[in-house]
C-alpha positions as CSV (number, residue, x, y, z in Angstrom):
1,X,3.1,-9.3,-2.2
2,X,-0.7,-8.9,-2.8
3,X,-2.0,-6.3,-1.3
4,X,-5.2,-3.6,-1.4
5,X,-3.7,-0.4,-1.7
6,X,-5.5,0.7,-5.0
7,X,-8.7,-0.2,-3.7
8,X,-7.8,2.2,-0.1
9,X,-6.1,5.0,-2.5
10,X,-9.3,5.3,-4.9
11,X,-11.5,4.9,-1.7
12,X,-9.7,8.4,-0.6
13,X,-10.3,10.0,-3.8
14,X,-6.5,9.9,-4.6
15,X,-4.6,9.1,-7.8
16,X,-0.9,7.3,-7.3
17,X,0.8,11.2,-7.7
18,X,-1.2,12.3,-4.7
19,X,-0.4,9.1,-2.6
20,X,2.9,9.2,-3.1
21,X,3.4,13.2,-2.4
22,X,1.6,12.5,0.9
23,X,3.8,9.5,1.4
24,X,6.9,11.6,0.0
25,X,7.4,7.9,-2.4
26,X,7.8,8.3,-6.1
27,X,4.7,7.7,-8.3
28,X,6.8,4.8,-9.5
29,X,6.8,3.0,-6.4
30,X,3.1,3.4,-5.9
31,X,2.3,2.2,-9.4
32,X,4.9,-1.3,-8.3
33,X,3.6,-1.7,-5.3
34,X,0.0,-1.5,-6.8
35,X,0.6,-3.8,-9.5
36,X,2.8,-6.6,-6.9
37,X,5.9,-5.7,-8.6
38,X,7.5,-4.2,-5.3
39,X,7.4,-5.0,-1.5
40,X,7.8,-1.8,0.5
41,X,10.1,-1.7,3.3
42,X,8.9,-2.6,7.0
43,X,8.8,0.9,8.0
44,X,7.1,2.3,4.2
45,X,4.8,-0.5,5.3
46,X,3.8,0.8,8.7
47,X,3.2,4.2,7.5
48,X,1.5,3.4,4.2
49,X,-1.1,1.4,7.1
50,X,-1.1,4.1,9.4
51,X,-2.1,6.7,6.3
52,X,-4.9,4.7,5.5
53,X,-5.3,4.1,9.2
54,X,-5.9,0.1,9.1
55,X,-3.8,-2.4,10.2
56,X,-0.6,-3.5,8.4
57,X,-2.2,-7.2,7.9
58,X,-5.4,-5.2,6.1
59,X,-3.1,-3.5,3.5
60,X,-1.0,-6.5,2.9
61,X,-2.4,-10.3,2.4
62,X,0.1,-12.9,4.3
63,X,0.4,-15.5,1.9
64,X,1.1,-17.8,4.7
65,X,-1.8,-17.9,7.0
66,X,-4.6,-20.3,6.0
67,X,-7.1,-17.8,5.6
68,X,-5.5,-15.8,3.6
């Protein structure tokens, strides 16, 4: 699933080990998700959005909406 979460991480000044302490994730799930490799759970979703406090549609691109 495409999605910005390099772009909010390195807007907060944090590498993928720092995001994924706060997020208490493996640095291996941050690199997946980062490179569209891995979807994150509903709930790792939510709270990856409310980290970076933006909506859950801002983080993640819905493939199926015509704007998208």
């Amino acid at each position: 699933m495409k999605n910005c979460l390099r772009d909010l991480r390195k807007a907060r000044g944090l590498n993928q080990a720092d995001l994924a302490d706060r997020l208490e994730i493996s640095r291996q799930t941050i690199i997946a998700i980062e490179a569209d490799k891995y979807d994150p759970s509903l709930p790792m979703a939510y709270r990856m959005a409310a980290f970076f406090d933006v909506p859950v549609e801002a983080l993640f691109f819905n493939p199926w909406r015509a704007d998208a």
